[in-house]
C-alpha positions in Angstrom: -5.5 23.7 14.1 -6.4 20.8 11.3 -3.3 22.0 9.5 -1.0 22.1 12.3 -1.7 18.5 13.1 -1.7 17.2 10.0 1.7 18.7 9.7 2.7 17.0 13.2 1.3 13.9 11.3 3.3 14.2 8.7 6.9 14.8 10.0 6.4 11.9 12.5 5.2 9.6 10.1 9.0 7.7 10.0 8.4 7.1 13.6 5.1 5.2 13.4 6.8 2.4 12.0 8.2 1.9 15.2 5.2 -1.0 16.0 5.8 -2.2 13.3 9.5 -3.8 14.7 7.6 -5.5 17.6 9.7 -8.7 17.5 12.6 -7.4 15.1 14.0 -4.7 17.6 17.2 -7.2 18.6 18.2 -8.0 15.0 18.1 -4.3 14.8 20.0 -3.6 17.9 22.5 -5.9 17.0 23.0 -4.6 13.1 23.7 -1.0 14.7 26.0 -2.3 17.6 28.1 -4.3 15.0 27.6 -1.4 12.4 29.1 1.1 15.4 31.9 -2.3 15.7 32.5 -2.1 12.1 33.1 1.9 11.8 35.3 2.0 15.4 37.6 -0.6 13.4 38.0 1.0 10.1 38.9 4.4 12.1 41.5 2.3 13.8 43.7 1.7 10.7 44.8 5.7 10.0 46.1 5.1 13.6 48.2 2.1 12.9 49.7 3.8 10.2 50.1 7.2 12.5 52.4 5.3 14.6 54.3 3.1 12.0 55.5 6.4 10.7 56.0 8.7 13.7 57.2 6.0 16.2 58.6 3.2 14.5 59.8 5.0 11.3 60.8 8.0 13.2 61.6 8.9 16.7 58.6 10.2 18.2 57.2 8.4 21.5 54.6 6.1 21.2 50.9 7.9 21.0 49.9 4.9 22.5 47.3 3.6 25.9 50.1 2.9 28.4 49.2 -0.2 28.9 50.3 -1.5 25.2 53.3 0.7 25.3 54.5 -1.3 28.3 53.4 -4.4 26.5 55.4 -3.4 23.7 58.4 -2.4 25.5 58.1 -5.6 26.8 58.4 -7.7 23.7 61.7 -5.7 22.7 59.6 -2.1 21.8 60.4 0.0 19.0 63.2 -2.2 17.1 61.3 -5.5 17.2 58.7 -3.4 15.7 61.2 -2.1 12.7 63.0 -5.9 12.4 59.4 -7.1 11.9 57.6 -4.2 10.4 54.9 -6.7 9.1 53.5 -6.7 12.7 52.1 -3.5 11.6 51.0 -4.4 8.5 48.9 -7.5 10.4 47.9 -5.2 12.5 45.9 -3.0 10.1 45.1 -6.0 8.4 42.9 -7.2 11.5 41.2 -4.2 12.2 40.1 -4.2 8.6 39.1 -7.5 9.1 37.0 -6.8 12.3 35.6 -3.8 10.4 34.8 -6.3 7.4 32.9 -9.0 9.8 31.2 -6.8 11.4 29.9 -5.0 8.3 29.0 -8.1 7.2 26.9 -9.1 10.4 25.4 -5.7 10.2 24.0 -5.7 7.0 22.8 -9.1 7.7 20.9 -8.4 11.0 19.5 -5.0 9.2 18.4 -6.8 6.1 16.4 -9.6 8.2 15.0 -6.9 10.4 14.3 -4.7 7.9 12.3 -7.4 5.1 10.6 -9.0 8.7 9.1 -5.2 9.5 8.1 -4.4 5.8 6.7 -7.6 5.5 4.4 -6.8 8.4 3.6 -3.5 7.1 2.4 -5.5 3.4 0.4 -7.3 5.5 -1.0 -4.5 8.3 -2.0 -2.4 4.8 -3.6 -5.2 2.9 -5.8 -6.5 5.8 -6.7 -3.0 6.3 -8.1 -2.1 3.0 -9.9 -5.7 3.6 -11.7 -4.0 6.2 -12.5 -0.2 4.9 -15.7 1.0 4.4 -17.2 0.5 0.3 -17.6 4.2 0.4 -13.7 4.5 0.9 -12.9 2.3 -1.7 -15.6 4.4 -4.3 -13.8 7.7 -3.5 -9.7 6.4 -3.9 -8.5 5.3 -7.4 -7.3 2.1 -7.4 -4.2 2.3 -9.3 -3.3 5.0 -6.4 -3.8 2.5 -3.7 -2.0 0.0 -6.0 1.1 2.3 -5.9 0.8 3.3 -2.0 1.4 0.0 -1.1 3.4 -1.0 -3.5 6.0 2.1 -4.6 5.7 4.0 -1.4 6.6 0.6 0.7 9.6 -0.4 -1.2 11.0 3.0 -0.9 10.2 3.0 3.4 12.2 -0.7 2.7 15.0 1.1 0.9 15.5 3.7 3.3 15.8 1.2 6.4 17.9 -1.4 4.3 20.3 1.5 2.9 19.9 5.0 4.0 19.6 4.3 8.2 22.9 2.5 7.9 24.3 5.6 5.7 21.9 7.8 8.8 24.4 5.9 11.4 27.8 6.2 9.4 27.3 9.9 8.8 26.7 10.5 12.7 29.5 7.7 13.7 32.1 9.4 11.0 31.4 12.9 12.3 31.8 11.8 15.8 34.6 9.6 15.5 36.5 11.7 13.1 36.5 14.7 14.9 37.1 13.2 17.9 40.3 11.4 16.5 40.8 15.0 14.7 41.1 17.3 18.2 43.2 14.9 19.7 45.6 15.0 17.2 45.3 19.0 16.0 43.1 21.4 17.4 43.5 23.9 14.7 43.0 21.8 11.7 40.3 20.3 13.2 38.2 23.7 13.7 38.8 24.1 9.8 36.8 20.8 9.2 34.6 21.6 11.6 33.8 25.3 9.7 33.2 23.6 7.1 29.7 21.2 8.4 27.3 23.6 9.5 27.5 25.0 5.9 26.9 21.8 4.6 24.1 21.2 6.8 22.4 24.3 5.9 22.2 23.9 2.3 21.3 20.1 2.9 18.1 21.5 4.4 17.1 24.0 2.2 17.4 21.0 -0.3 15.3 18.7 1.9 12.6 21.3 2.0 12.5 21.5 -2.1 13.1 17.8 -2.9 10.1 16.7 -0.4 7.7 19.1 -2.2 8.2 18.3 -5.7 8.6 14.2 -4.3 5.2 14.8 -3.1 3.9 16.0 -6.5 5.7 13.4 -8.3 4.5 10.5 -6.3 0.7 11.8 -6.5 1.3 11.8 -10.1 2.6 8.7 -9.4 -0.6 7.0 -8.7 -2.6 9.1 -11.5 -0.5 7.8 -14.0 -0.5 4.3 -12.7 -4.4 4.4 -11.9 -4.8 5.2 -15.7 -2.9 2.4 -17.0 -5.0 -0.1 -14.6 -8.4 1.7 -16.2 -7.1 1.6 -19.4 -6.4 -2.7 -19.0 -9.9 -2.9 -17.1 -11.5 -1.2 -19.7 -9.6 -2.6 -22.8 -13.0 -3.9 -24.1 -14.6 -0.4 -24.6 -11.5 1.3 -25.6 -11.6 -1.3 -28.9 -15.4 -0.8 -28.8 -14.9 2.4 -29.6 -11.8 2.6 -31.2 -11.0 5.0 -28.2 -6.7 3.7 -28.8 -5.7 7.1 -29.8 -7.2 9.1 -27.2 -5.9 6.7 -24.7 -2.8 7.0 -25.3 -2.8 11.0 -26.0 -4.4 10.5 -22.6 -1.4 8.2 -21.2 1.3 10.4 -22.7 0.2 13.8 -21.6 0.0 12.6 -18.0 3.6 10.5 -18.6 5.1 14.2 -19.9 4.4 15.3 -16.5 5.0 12.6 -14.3 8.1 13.0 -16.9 9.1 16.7 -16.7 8.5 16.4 -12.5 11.3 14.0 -12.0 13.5 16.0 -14.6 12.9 18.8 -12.2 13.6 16.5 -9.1 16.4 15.3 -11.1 17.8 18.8 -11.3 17.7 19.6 -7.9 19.1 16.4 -6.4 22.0 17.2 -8.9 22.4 20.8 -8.1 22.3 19.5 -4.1 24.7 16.7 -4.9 26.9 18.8 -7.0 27.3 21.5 -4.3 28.3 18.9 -1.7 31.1 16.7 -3.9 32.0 20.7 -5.0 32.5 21.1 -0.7 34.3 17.9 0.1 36.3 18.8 -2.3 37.3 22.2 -1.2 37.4 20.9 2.5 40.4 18.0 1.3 42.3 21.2 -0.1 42.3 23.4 2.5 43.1 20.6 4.8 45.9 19.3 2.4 47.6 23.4 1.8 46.8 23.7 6.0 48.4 20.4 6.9 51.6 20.8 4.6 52.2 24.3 6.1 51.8 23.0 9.6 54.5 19.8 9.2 56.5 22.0 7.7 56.4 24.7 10.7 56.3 21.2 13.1 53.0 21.8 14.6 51.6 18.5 13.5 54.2 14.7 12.8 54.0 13.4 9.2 52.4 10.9 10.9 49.6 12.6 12.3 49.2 14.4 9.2 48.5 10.9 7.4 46.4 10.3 9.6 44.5 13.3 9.4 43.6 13.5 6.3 42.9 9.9 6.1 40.3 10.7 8.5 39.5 13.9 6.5 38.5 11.8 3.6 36.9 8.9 5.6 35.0 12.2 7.5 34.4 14.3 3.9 32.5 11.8 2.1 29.6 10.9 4.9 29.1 14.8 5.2 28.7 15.0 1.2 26.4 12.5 1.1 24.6 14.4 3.9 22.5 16.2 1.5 21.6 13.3 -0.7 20.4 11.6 2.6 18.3 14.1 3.5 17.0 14.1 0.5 16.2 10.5 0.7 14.4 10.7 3.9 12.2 13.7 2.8 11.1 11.5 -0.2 10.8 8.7 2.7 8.6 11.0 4.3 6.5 11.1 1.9 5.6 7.7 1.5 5.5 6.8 4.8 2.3 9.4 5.0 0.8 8.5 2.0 1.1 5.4 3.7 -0.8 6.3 6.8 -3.1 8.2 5.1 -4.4 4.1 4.1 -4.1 2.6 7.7 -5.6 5.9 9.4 -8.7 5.8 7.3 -11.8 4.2 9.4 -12.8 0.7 9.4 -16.1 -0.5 9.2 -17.5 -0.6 12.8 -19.7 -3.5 14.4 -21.6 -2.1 17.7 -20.0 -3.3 20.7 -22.4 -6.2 21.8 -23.2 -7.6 17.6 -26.7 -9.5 17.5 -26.7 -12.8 15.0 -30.7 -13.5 14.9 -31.4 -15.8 12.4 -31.6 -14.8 8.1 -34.4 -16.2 7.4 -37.1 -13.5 8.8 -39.1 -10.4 7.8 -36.6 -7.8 6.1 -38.7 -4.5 6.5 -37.4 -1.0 5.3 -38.9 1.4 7.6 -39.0 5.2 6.2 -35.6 4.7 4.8 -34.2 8.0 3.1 -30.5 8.1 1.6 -28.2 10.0 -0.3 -24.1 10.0 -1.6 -22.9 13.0 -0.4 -23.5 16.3 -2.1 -25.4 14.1 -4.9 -28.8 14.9 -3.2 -31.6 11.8 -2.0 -31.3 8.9 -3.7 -34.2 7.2 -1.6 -36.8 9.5 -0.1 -39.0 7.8 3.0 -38.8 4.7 1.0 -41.4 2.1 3.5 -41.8 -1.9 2.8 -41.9 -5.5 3.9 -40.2 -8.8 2.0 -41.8 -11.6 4.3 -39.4 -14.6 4.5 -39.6 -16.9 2.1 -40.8 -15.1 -1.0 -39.9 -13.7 -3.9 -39.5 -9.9 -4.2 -39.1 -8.4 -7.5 -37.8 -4.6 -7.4 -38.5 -2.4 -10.7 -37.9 1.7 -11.6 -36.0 3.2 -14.0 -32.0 3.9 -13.8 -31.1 6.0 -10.8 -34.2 5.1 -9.0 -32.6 4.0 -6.2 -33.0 0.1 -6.5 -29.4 -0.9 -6.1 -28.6 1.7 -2.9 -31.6 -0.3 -1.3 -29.3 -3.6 -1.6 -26.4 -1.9 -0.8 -27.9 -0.7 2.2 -29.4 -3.7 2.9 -25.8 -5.5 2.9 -24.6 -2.1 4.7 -22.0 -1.5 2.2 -23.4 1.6 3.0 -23.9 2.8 6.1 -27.6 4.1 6.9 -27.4 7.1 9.2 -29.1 8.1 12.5 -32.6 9.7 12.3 -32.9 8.1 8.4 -35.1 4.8 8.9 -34.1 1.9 9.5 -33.7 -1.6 8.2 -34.4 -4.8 10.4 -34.5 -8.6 9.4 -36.7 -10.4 12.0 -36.9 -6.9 13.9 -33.6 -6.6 14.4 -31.7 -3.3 13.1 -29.3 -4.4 11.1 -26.6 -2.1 12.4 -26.9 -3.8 15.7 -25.9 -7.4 13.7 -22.4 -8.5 13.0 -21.2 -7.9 9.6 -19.9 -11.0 9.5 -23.4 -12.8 10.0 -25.0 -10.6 7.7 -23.2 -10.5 4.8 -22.6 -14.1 5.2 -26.9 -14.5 5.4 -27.0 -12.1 2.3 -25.9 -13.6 -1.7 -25.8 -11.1 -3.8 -25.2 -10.8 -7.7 -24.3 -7.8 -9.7 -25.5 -6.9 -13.0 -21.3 -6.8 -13.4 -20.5 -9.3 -11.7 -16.7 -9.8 -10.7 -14.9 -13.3 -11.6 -11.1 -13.6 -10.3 -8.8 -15.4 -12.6 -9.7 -18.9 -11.8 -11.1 -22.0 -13.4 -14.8 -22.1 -14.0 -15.1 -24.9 -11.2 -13.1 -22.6 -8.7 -15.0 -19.6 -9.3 -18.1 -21.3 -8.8 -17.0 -22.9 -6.0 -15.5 -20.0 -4.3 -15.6 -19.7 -0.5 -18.0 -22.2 -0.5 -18.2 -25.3 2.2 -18.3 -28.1 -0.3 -16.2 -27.7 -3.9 -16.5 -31.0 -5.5 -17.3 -31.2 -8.6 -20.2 -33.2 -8.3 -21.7 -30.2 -6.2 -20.2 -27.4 -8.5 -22.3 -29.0 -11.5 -25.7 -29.3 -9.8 -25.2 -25.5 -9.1 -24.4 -24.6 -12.5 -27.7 -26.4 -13.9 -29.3 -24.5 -11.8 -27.6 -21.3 -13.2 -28.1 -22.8 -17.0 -24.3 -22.8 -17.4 -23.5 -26.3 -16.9 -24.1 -26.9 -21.0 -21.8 -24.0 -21.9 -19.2 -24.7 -19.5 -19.0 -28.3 -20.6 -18.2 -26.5 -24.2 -14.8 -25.6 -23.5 -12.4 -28.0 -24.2 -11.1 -27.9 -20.6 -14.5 -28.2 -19.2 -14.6 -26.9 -15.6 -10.8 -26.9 -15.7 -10.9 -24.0 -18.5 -9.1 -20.9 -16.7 -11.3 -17.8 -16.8 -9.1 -14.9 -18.2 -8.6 -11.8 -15.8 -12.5 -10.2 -14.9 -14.0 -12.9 -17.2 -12.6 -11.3 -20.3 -12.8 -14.8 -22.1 -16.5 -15.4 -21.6 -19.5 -13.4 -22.6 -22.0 -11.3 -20.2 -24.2 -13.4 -20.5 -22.4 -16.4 -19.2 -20.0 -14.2 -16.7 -23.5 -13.4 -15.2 -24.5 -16.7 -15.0 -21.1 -18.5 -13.5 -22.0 -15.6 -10.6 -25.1 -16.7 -10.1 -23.8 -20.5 -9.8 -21.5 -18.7 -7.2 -24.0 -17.1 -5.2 -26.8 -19.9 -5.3 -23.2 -22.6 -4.0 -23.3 -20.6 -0.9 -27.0 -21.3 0.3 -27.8 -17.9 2.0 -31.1 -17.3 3.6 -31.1 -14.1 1.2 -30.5 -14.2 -2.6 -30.0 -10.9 -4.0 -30.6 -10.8 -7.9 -29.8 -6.7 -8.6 -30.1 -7.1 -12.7 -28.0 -9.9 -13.2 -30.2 -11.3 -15.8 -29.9 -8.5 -18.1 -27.3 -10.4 -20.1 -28.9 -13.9 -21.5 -31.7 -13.8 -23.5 -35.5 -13.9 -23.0 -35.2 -17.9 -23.4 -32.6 -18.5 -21.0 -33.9 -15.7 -18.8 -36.9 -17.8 -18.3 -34.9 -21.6 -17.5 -33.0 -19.8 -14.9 -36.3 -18.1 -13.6 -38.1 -21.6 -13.4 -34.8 -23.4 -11.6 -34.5 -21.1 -9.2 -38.5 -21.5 -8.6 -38.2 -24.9 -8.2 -34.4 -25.8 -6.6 -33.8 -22.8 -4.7 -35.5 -21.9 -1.1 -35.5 -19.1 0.7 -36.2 -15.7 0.6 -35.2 -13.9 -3.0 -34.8 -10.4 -4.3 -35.1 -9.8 -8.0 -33.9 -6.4 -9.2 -34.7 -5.9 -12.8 -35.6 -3.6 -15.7 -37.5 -6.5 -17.9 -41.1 -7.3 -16.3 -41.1 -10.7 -17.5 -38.3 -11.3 -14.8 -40.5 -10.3 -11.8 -44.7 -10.5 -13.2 -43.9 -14.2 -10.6 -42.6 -12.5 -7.5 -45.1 -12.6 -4.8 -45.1 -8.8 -4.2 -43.7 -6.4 -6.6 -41.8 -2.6 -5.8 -41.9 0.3 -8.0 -39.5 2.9 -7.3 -39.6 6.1 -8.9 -36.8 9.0 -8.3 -36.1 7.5 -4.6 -39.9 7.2 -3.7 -42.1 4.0 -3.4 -44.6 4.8 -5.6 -46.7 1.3 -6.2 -46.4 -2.4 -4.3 -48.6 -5.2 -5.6 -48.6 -8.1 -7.7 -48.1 -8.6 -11.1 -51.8 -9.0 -11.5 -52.4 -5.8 -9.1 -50.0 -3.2 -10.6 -51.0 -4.1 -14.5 -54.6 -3.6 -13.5 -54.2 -0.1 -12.2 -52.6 3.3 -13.9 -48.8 3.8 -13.2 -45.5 3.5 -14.0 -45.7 -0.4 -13.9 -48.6 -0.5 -16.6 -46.8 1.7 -18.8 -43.3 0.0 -18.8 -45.8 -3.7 -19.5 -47.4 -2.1 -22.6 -44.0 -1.0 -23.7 -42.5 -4.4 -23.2 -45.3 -6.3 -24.7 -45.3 -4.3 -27.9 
């Protein structure tokens, strides 16, 4: 049942777009109606010439509404048409005309229409990925989200700008010709007509093939782009380790089959292309050898027979390219689920009625027990209280569980029914607005992120007040102020791409300028010390102690960060082994004692 609606899913995909042209559906309207103008009008000039030869030429009776044969008769008929044969050379000239105005006007209206829907779609994708769950973002690659919403988008663009309006000319031509066709010869006009269901057959088996190697292609796609934006994240260890040849072995073997999968796709849009110019061509033959035999035997007027295969080739062409459309829109199809695979995925949820008690209370874990998945526990009944106001210093050994317990904190990670609970001010947090909490909650990372700004903008970033006055008393207080004033820009020295231009040490500290500039109840310190030195360490220790108020959460692996924190948390595999003081913990057996005499030594 899964399968079958996933299936449903994905043919309809093209569809779902329809929302998105809320707004955009008159320009749209309006581009087909003067695209349908634009093809009636070319279709009328094989016509002109029709009756130029057969009944102003030759002899034969105007073919002609009997309206504008009385009209013509009227304005001296078929010798004022001879003594001024230009009339029907003006004549076609108009109708091309129309047909080249309205073209125009189409392609305008489709092209407005078609960048105002994408453009909403950009949008619609990018807030959404704002808005999806940590988790989410942990478990997709980021180059292949990168490509989704770039790649896949401009090919949805593509087929709307170019392929509906070749989608609409196909249908028009096949209608319009054959239609023109019967009335003129019934017999011919059953040949051409023999000859579309064959192409339409093959044009499906071909849409079948080229969406399923498409779909491989395009996942490889993503691979191949999420390993070039690793590779550039990562371009410190790869020279770190002088890990360049590997990389690009890497790179290459993945570009050799993104390679040989769009040689293959290449292959079979030629073989599918190939086989339809191979039918058009046929089809003009037969019709010419038919059509020559039936003038000669006077079923059909020279005339008519222009005409005809005029229409033959106008017809032969749109059919051709009937396959490579196809084609197109199973490629289309593609992205447009790949694409809704993104805006389907879950946002994070508030609860319908979202509390926003105050920040500066209790924060009390209550028997809180965690895991990622089929990784196992990561916390295990994990119990405590940080009373407001003081400083809490977190210790325990990598994979402990100290950073899920901010993370859960912040719910970046969602704590499930019947697994504890967290509250702040007895409260459970997943009864608060995100908003309000994450905005309560500063938080810095021991890798902390910096966008590619100036030091005073990334310091100053999303905060209230971003003079520089106010950006400089923050950075004293993060022990960066000196360094900053180093550069020979000062606070107006751009900061490369993810910090690449500064150290750890000082990329740790312009975050922590960052966080301490928004003034949150809760200051969240998970390791981001473990850069500077011992010396430094300890100034931005005894600022923080002495400029910064409310309650604060140390997370480190050096004791000499926490031994001042009012109460002290040893975690130990997930489980809360020892809570104390500095002066508690060292005085009795455990892992804290251990880890002090190793430090001191």
């Amino acid at each position: 049942m899964k399968k079958k609606n996933q299936e449903k899913q994905k043919k309809s995909s093209i569809l779902r777009f329809y929302p998105f042209t809320k707004g955009l559906r008159g320009k749209f309207l309006l581009a087909m109606a003067t695209l349908i103008l634009s093809s009636l009008a070319s279709y009328m000039t094989p016509q002109v010439i029709r009756v130029t030869v057969d009944s102003v030429v030759n002899q034969e009776p105007f073919a002609l509404p009997a309206g504008l044969v009385a009209w013509l008769e009227s304005m001296g008929g078929r010798e004022m048409l001879r003594g001024h044969i230009y009339i029907c050379a003006l004549a076609a000239l108009a109708f091309a005309a129309i047909a080249g105005g309205a073209n125009y006007l189409s392609r305008m209206g489709l092209a407005k229409a078609c960048e105002g829907t994408v453009e909403r779609l950009r949008n619609q994708l990018f807030r959404h990925i704002q808005h999806l769950p940590y988790a989410w973002h942990n478990s997709h690659q980021t180059g292949d989200i990168i490509q989704r919403c770039t790649q896949d988008v401009e090919l949805i663009r593509v087929f709307v700008n170019d392929q509906l309006t070749t989608v609409v000319r196909t249908v028009l031509s096949i209608l319009i010709s054959l239609g023109l066709m019967f009335m003129m010869n019934v017999q011919l006009s059953l040949i051409v007509l023999a000859f579309i269901p064959v192409v339409i057959g093959y044009s499906m088996i071909f849409f079948v093939l080229v969406g399923k190697k498409f779909e491989q292609a395009d996942r490889t796609d993503g691979e191949l782009t999420a390993l070039v934006q690793e590779n550039l994240t990562g371009v410190r260890v790869v020279r770190a380790f002088g890990r360049e040849r590997f990389e690009i072995d890497r790179f290459c073997k993945k570009n050799q089959e993104f390679a040989d999968l769009w040689s293959h796709l290449g292959v079979i849009l030629g073989v599918d292309w190939g086989i339809g110019e191979l039918f058009a061509g046929l089809q003009a033959l037969v019709i010419m050898v038919v059509g020559v035999f039936f003038v000669e035997k006077g079923a059909i007027t020279e005339g008519e027979f222009l005409a005809f295969t005029a229409y033959n080739s106008m017809l032969a062409w749109p059919v051709a390219q009937l396959g490579r459309v196809l084609s197109e829109l199973s490629k289309t199809s593609i992205s447009a689920t790949r694409i809704f695979e993104i805006l389907d995925a879950p946002e994070e949820q508030d609860c319908l009625s979202p509390k926003t008690p105050p920040m500066d209370r209790d924060i009390v874990f209550d028997h809180v027990s965690f895991g990622y998945g089929e990784s196992g526990e990561v916390l295990e009944d994990v119990s405590f209280t940080i009373p407001a106001g003081s400083t809490f210093g977190i210790l325990g050994a990598t994979g402990s569980g100290k950073s899920t317990l901010m993370y859960l904190l912040d719910r970046l990670y969602e704590l499930p029914e019947g697994s504890g609970k967290i509250t702040i001010g007895g409260v459970d947090i997943r009864e608060m607005s995100l908003e309000h909490l994450r905005r309560g909650i500063g938080m810095v990372l021991q890798e902390p992120f910096l966008f590619s700004k100036t030091f005073r903008e990334s310091i100053a970033d999303g905060a209230s007040r971003q003079d520089l006055d106010t950006v400089r008393r923050y950075a004293r207080m993060a022990v960066i102020d000196d360094a900053i004033e180093g550069f020979a820009q000062g606070y107006e020295t751009p900061i490369g791409e993810r910090g690449v231009t500064i150290s750890g040490g000082q990329k740790q500290r312009v975050a922590i300028a960052r966080m301490l500039m928004q003034d949150t109840p809760v200051k969240v310190f998970d390791d981001s010390l473990s850069a500077v030195d011992m010396e430094t360490d300890a100034k931005i220790r005894k600022s923080i102690q002495e400029n910064v108020h409310g309650t604060t959460i140390l997370i480190a692996h050096r004791i000499t960060t926490l031994m001042n924190a009012d109460q002290i948390l040893v975690l130990d595999r997930g489980r809360a082994v020892q809570l104390g003081t500095h002066q508690e913990l060292v005085a009795q057996d455990g892992i804290y004692k251990r880890i002090f005499e190793m430090q001191k030594s």
